[in-house]
DRENLODO-572032 format. One record per residue (C-alpha): residue in one letter; x, y, z. Coordinates in steps of 0.02 Angstrom, whole numbers, plus 50000, padded with zeros to 5 digits. Layout:
# DRENLODO-572032
AXYZ;...
***
This chain:
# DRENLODO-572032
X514735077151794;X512855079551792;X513105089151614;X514065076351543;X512935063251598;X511645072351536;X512335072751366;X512745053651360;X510905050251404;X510395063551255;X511455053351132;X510815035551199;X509215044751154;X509665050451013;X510525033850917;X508995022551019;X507635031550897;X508625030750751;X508755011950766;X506855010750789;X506405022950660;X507275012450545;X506624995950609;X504815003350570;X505385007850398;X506424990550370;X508055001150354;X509074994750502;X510464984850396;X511045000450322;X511495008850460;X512864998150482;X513625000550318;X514505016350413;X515925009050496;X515865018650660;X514105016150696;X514424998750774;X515675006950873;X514305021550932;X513175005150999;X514714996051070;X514995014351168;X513225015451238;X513424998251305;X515135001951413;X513765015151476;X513465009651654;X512045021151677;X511045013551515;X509595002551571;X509944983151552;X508374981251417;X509044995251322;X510814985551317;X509904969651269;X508964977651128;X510604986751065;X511294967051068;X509924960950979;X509754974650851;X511884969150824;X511334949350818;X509884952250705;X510484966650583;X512334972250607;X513034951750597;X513004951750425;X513264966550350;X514814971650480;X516244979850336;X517974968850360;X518964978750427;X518014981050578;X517254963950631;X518864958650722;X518684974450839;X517114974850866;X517094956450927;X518544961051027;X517644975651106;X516124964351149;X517194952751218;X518044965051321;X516254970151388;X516024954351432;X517414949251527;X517144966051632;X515174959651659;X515624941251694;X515904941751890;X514404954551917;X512804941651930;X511504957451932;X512084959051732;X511754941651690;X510444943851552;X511704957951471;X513084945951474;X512034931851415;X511644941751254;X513234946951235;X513674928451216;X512394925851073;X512674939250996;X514644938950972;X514374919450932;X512964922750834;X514444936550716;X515724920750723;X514384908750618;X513684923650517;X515624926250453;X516164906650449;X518044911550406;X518144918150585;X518004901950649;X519814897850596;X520444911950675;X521394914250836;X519994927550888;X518614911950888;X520114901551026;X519904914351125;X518114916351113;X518174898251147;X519354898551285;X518214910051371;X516614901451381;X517784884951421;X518574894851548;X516894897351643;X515994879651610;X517404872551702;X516694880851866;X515244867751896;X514024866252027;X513724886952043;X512234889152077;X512274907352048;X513074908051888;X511914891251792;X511214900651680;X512844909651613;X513644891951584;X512234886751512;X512184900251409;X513934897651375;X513574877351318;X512424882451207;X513464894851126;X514984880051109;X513504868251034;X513284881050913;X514954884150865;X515464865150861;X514014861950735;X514894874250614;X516494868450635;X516654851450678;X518184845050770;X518244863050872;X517924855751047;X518824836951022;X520134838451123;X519244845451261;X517984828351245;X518674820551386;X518824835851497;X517084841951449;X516304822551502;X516984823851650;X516044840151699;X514504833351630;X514574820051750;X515334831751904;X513884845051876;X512384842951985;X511134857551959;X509924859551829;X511084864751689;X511864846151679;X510444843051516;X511484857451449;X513344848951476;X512594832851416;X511994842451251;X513714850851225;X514774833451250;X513364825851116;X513634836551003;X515634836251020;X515524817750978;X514364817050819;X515294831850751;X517134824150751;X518754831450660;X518944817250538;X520824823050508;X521394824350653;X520484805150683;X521514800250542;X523114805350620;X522774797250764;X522264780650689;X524124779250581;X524914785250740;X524134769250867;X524024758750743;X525354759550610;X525574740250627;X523974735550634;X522604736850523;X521494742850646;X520294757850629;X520704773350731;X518854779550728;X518504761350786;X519494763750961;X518794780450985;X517234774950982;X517534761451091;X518244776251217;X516484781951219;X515454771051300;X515704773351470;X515034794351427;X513834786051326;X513494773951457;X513244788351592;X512154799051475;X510974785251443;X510834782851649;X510184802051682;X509134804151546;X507924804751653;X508424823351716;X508044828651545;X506554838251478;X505684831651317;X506504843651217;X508394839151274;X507874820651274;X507434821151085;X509124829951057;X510234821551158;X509484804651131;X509544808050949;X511414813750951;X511774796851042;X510764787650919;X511874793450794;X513304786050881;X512764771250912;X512344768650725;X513944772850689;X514874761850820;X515014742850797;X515514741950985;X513884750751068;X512354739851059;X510434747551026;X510064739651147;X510794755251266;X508984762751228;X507804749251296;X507844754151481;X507504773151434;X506134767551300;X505304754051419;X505374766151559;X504454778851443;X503244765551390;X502044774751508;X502234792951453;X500864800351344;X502024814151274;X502034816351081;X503964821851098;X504654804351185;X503184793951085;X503794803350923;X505724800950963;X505304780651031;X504604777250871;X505964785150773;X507104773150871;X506154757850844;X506084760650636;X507714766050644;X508684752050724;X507454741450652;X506854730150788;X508324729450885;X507844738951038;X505944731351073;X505444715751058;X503674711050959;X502574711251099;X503394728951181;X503464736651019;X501574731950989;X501314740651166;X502244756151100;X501094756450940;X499724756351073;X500114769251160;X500654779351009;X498784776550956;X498244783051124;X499144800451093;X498214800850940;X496554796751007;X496824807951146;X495774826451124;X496844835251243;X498384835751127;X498464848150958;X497534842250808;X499164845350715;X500124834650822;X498954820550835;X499024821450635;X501074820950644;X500974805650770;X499694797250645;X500854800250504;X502304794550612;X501414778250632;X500834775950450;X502784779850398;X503304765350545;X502234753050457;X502574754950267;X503254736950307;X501844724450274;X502384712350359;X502194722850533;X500454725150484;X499744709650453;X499814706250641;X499054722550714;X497174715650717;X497034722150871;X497444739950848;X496244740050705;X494874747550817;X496024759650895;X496404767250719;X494544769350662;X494014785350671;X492824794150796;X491744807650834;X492374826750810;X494104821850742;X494884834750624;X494604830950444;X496554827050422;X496644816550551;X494924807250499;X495804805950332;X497544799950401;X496584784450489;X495564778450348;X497144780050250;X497904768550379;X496674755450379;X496414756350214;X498114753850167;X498144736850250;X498234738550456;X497824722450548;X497034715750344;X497674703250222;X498584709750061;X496934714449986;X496854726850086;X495184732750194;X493324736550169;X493164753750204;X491204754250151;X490624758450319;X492014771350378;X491674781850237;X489934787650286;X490684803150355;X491824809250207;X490264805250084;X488994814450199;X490204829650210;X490554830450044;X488754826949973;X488084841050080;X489434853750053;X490054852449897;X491794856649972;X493304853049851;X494584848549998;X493304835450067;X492894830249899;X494724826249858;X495184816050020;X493664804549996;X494144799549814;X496014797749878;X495084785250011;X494064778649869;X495674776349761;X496244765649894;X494714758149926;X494394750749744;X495914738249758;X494564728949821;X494064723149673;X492144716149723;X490684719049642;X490154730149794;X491494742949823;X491234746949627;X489324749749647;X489754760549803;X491014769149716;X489824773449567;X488394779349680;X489464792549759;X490294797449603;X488394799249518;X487854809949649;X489374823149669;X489294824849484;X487564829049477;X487624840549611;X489034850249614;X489864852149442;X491624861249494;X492054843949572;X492174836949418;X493904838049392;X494224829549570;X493304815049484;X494014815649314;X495554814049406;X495104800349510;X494814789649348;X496484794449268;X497134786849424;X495944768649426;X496484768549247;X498294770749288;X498494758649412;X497224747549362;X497254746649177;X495974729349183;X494744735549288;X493134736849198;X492744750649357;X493654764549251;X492384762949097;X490954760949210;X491094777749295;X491674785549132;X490404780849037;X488764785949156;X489754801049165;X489884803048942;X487844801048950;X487544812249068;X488404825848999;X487384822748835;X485734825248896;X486284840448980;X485314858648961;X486274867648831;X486134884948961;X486844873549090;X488294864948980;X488734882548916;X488584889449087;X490184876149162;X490984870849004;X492564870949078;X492064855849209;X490814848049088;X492214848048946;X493184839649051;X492294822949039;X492294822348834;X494144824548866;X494414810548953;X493314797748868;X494114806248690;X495744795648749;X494694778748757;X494754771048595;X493264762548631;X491874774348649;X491124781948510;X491364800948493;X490074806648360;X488794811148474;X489984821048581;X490724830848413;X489144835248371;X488604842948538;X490174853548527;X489654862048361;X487854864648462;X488824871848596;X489974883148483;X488504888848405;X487574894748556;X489214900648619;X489174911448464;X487484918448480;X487664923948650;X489214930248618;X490344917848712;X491474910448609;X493164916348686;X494914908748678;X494764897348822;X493094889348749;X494104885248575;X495604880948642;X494734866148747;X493664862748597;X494914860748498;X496104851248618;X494674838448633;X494694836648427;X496484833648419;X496374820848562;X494914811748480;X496134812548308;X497614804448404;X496654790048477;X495164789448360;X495364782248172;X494854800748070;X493754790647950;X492444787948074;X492494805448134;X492694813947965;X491084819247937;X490534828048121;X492224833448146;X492484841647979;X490844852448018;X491604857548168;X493244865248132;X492264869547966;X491214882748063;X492524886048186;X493754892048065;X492474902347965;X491434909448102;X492374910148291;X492714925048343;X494614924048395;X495734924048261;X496844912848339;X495614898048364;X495164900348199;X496944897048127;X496914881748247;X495354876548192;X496154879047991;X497634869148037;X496454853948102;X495324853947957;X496754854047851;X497584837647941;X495864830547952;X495734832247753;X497134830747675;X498154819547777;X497974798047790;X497344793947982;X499214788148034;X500164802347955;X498794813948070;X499274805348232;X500894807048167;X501014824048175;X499844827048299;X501074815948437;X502784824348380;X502024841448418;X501344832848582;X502874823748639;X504484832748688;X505914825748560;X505034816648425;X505424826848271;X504484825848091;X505934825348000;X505254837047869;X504324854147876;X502514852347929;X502104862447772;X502594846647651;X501134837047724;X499834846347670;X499534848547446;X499724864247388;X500544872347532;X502254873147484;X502254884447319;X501174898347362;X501024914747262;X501844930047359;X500844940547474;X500344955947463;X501524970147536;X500514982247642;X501534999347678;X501275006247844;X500875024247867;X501405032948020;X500275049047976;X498715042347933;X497885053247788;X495995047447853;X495135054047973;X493575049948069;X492465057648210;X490935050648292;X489355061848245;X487885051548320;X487615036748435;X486125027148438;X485315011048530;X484294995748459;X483494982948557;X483034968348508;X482084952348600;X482834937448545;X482044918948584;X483604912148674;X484414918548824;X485754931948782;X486374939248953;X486834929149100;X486884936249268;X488174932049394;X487904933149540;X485994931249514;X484924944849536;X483874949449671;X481974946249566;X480864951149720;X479184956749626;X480204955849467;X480474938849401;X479584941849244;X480404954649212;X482344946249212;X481794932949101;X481444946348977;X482924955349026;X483944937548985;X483304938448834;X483644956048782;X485074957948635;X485624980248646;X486754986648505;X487295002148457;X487405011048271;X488715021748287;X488785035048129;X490445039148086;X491075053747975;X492645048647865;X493475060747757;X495385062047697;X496665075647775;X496845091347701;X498625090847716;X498675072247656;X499695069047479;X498205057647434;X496715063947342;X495495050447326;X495745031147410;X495305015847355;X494194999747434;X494475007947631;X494324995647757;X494225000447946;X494514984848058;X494194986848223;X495234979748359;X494544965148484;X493654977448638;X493544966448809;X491734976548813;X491164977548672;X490684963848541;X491164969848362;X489694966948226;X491204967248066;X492434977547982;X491814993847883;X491964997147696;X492085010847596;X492215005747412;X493045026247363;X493395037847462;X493715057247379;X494525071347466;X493115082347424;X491535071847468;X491835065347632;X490775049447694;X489605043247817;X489695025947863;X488755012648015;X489535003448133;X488564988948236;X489214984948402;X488484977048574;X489264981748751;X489614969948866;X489914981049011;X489514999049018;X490955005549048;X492195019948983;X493295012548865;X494345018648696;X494215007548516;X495565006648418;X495715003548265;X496605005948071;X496405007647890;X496814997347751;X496755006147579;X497295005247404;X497985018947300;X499005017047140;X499294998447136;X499944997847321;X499164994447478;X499235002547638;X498675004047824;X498895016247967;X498105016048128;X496685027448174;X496135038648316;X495325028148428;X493435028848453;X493075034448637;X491705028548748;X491165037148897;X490215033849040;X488815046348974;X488595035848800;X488005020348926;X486435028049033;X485205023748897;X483435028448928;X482635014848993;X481485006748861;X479845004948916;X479025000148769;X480034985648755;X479624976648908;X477734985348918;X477974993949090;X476515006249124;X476885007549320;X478735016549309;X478655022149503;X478285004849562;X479744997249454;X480715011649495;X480475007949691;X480574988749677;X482314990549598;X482895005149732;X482244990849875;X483144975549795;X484944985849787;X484724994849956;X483704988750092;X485044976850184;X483384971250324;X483084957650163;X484914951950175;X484604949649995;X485194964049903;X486314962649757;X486854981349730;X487834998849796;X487235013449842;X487985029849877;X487755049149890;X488475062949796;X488185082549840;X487955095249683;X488565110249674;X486955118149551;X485145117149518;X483775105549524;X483135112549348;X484995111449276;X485055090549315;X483395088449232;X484105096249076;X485255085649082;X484445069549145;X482715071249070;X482705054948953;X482845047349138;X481515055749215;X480295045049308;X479225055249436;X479355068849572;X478725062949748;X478895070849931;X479875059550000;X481815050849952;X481905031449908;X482755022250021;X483295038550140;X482385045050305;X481415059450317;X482285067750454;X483015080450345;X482315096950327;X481165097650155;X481745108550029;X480395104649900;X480035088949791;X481325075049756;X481495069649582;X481795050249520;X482965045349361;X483285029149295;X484395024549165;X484765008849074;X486425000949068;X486664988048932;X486724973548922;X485794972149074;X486254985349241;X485374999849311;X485745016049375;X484505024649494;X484705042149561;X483645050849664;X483745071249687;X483315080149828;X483725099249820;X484435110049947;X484595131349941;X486485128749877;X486575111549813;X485625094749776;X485955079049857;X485915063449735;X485575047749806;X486535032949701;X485935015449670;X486325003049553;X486784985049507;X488474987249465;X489844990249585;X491414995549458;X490115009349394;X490305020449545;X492395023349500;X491865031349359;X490175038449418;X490885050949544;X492135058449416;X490545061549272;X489475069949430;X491045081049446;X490885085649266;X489145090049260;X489535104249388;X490635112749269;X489155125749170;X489805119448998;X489285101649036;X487465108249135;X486945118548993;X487685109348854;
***
């Protein structure tokens, strides 16, 4: 016996680790797809000698995982085997919590598989749990039939009409059973009634009543009243929880019963009257709205508002459900007419010290909407000091959007006050804190919406238009995406002038295209503000600053597909009348307005076009380049080039970042371009290399070479600036003639790596005769964390070679040789001096190292400016190791 006991326990052991291995791993619904393994669990449970939380999580892992994945063909038997350990744990009240999930679970299979629930295997799954709620009043098994109640309320819900003809028997228990467990009757015999068999109804009305037209759902209702009747007298016995559900079953009764009154609730809801509990307040007020004044009268329901308030004055409660209550009571009074006589719960509403922003928005949103105020509305001037303080101090978006949604509100008011209120806030949050400016832009979409004759809207807009004129052009360039956002708006107002704002948009593409800035998103709101301005604008007034502007966008941007934007505008701008423009401009706008004709016939010119060229492509490309020299230029230019975000650290170096800001690097990269060997082509005609768009690099042009021989290869220049040094590949092709044809293949691409980037640093340009102090004010500002201002990494990296072999390498970076290591202590044990490099990294990072050597090795100390360098910094340290790269 021992030995076989033994064993069982093994395999418990055994199956119990498999399930949680595969709960940790999220693999648990598989193992059911092997039809026995149910029957392995359903084993372990008839296991006497198994501990009762090892049974319960076996049930649970079958409620949770097995349910719905059980194969067909063995549901039926394992429900039957469940039910078979249940019946055999049913008498024995020590197994109580096994037998309880054993009911949940096997229910829990019957909704999981609703066709089950028309078999005979769900009666006797019913008859069961019938079978033992029919023993009321024992004590020692109250938790089984209430176990069992819930498992029938359950059940009932997904199939309606299972439990009706018990409805009698089971009201009768409900009223026999004394202990705690009668909430639990009551919530069974509830849900019996609101989930009726209609059919069987039906039946029963043409069977009573085949002579009279009478309604057999009618007299069954009426049959419920005295259950009703007796439910409504011990609601008291309830807890909050079964009040809201049972109440609410009732409820639904009632509504649904000419011959029951809603007037069955008052004695509960006046007796509650006195209860601050956001449940029975929540469900009272659900009542009220829903039987529409038919339960309280004015003066009690006023008292329930009251005391609704109360809960969500009240600090003790959650702020979330002090914000549901609130909501509960601004979704109670959408009725104006219950407002306008709430003057005295005003007070109660406004809101007070340290309540949760939701809340304090809830209550202004409550006043403001009309509590205890005429039609007009109220004057919330003074209860928005809060919101505007918050929000002029922080700069917070979520702020900033609740106090214009109170402000929204707050203009209906249509006095000369509220709009010079209004305007002061809105003056100040645009000044200050330019990402909120699409909070405010739309704020006036909605004044202008709603109130289309308010001369508020054009106020605001227009102190807004000014103000972005006089704006810095650093500081307009800097947030065009919020600043834009205003010449958007006021492009849709037919009566503001828009040639001053067209011709601060070519400044702004200009400087955008000196400093290298004119990207896609730039154009394409550019040129979404020209084609609004076209649609609501007559084109003869803006003909001459807007024709400049697509003029130099189409000839100069730098992405090719503004620039055919740009064409197509200039185009409609030129050749088109000013209605035929917004005539094509609003079909492509709005869904399902169609031309008529192709968009091609509107412009001269465009429809009988010479054939294009055919270019051939190549997949072996005869050409052939290689990189033989790279070389840097720098170049101080009077306007700001680079900006920095996040901004730098500039302790003891501010001078020196507004040169740096001004600071324009490129590289000349020499190229040597010669034709294959192997290639069928002896000389090329008029070569062309275009170079692909480089997130990294800003292209100076394409390359020409006018004839290209076999024999004489050529060198040719290539002009680019990096944007961030860091390892990249250019692509690119060729376009060529030869023999009357042209063709194009695509080229090696042009790699970068991380080596090409550490520039010496250029002393001469910025005049630096001190390099050790620059050197060790850079090192502080990106290390020494005691500032809590630096801006940079730092690391450490151990060599495997020599001190002498990394100044071979690293001696355009050379700075000085001191005793002691930047930023490092000196408790390690001196070796001999520790060298300092510095390297540029344009357009404007560093890279410091310092080297501190060691009898094997040489420990480099990393700092630097830019955090994505040290990916690629570990992997070139690596390299240099390798003796090829040290004494290359």
């Amino acid at each position: 016996m021992s030995v076989q006991k033994y064993k069982k326990t093994g395999d418990s052991r055994t199956i119990l680790e498999k399930i949680r291995t595969s709960l940790s791993t999220g693999n648990t619904t598989k193992l059911f797809e092997d039809d026995y393994f149910i029957f392995e669990l359903i084993k372990l449970i008839y296991d006497d000698a198994l501990d009762t939380h090892v049974k319960i999580e076996i049930l649970t892992v079958i409620e949770q995982y097995g349910s719905g994945v059980l194969p067909t063909n063995s549901v039926d038997q394992a429900i039957s085997a469940l039910l078979d350990i249940f019946k055999d744990t049913e008498a024995n009240t020590a197994t109580v919590p096994v037998s309880t999930q054993l009911l949940i679970t096997i229910t829990t299979i019957f909704i999981v598989n609703v066709e089950l629930l028309e078999t005979d295997l769900c009666m006797r799954f019913v008859n069961q749990l019938t079978e033992i709620v029919t023993k009321t009043n024992n004590v020692s098994t109250r938790r089984l039939r209430a176990s069992c109640c819930q498992c029938l309320v359950q059940l009932v819900t997904w199939k309606p009409g299972l439990l009706w003809r018990w409805k009698d028997v089971l009201a009768n228990l409900a009223k026999e059973e004394k202990t705690d467990v009668c909430q639990d009757y009551m919530h069974l015999y509830s849900s019996i009634i609101t989930h009726p068999d209609n059919t069987e109804l039906e039946q029963a009305s043409s069977e009573l009543h085949s002579k009279k037209m009478v309604s057999g759902k009618s007299s069954e209702r009426q049959e419920l009243l005295p259950m009703v009747s007796h439910i409504m007298e011990n609601m008291f016995l309830l807890t909050p929880a079964g009040l809201a559900s049972i109440a609410s079953a009732v409820a639904k009764v009632v509504r649904n019963s000419q011959e029951i009154s809603p007037s069955i609730f008052k004695p509960l809801m006046l007796q509650y009257l006195s209860v601050v509990d956001p449940t029975i307040v929540f469900l009272m007020l659900h009542f009220q709205k829903k039987f529409k004044g038919e339960i309280l009268s004015a003066s009690e329901e006023k008292q329930l508002l009251k005391k609704a308030l109360d809960c969500v004055n009240q600090p003790n409660l959650g702020s979330y459900t002090r914000l549901l209550i609130c909501q509960c009571i601004s979704s109670y009074l959408q009725d104006d007419q219950k407002k306008s006589g709430l003057n005295s719960l005003a007070k109660d509403m406004r809101p007070v010290v340290f309540d949760p922003l939701d809340l304090h928005f809830c209550k202004l949103t409550l006043l403001g909407s009309g509590l205890g105020a005429d039609s007009q509305g109220r004057d919330l001037s003074a209860d928005l000091h809060y919101l505007k303080q918050l929000a002029e101090t922080t700069g917070g978006a979520r702020v900033t959007s609740l106090l214009f949604h109170l402000l929204f509100l707050h203009v209906k008011i249509n006095t000369q006050d509220v709009h010079t209120n209004v305007l002061r806030i809105t003056k100040k949050l645009f000044k200050s804190f330019p990402h909120l400016i699409p909070v405010i832009v739309d704020f006036l979409r909605a004044v202008k919406a709603n109130q289309p004759h308010s001369a508020l809207h054009k106020e605001i807009l227009s102190l807004l238009h000014d103000t972005v004129l006089t704006l810095d052009m650093n500081t307009l360039l800097d947030n065009y995406n919020n600043y834009l956002q205003v010449f958007f708006l006021s492009a849709q107002d037919a009566s503001m002038l828009q040639q001053k704002p067209i011709r601060r948009l070519l400044e702004l593409v200009s400087e955008a295209k000196v400093n290298a800035l004119d990207d896609w998103a730039l154009g394409c709101l550019v040129l979404s503000i020209c084609r609004t301005m076209i649609l609501h604008h007559h084109t003869d007034i803006l003909y001459p600053q807007m024709g400049d502007l697509l003029c130099f966008m189409m000839n100069t941007y730098s992405d090719c597909d503004i620039r055919d934007h740009a064409r197509f505008y200039y185009a409609l701008l030129t050749l088109n009348s000013d209605v035929k423009a917004k005539e094509i401009i609003g079909a492509t706008l709005i869904e399902g307005i169609h031309l008529g004709e192709n968009i091609a016939d509107f412009f001269p010119g465009s429809v009988i076009q010479a054939a294009p060229a055919v270019i051939s492509f190549l997949e072996q490309s005869p050409v052939e380049w290689d990189r033989e020299e790279l070389s840097a230029e720098f170049e101080m230019t009077s306007s700001t080039v680079s900006t920095f975000n996040p901004p730098p650290v500039t302790e003891g170096l501010e001078d020196y970042w507004k040169q740096l800001s001004c600071l324009k690097t490129s590289f000349i990269c020499q190229l040597k371009v010669n034709l294959n060997k192997d290639s069928d082509y002896d000389h090329l005609l008029a070569v062309s290399f275009v170079l692909a768009e480089n997130t990294n690099l800003v292209l100076g042009g394409d390359v020409c070479v006018p004839y290209l021989d076999k024999a004489a290869p050529k060198s040719v220049l290539c002009k680019m600036s990096p944007k961030a040094p860091l390892p990249m590949s250019l692509h690119a092709r060729a376009v060529f003639g030869y023999q009357r044809s042209t063709y194009e293949c695509d080229l090696t691409p042009l790699k970068f790596e991380l080596k090409d980037f550490l520039l010496p640093f250029p002393w001469h340009v910025f005049n630096i005769t001190d390099k050790q102090k620059f050197f060790s004010l850079h090192w502080n500002n990106y290390c020494q964390k005691s500032k809590d201002k630096y801006m940079g990494v730092e690391s450490v990296k151990i060599l495997k070679c020599s001190r002498h072999s990394l100044m071979q390498v690293w001696k355009n970076g050379f700075i000085s040789s001191s005793s002691s290591c930047a930023g490092v202590s000196n408790d390690e044990e001196d070796y001999g001096p520790v060298d300092h490099y510095m390297f540029f990294l344009p357009p404007h990072h560093h890279l410091l190292l310092s080297v501190r050597p060691r009898p094997t090795d040489v420990v480099v100390h990393i700092a630097s400016d830019l955090w994505q360098l040290l990916i690629y910094l570990d992997a070139y340290l690596d390299h240099l190791m390798t003796p090829p790269a040290l004494y290359r």
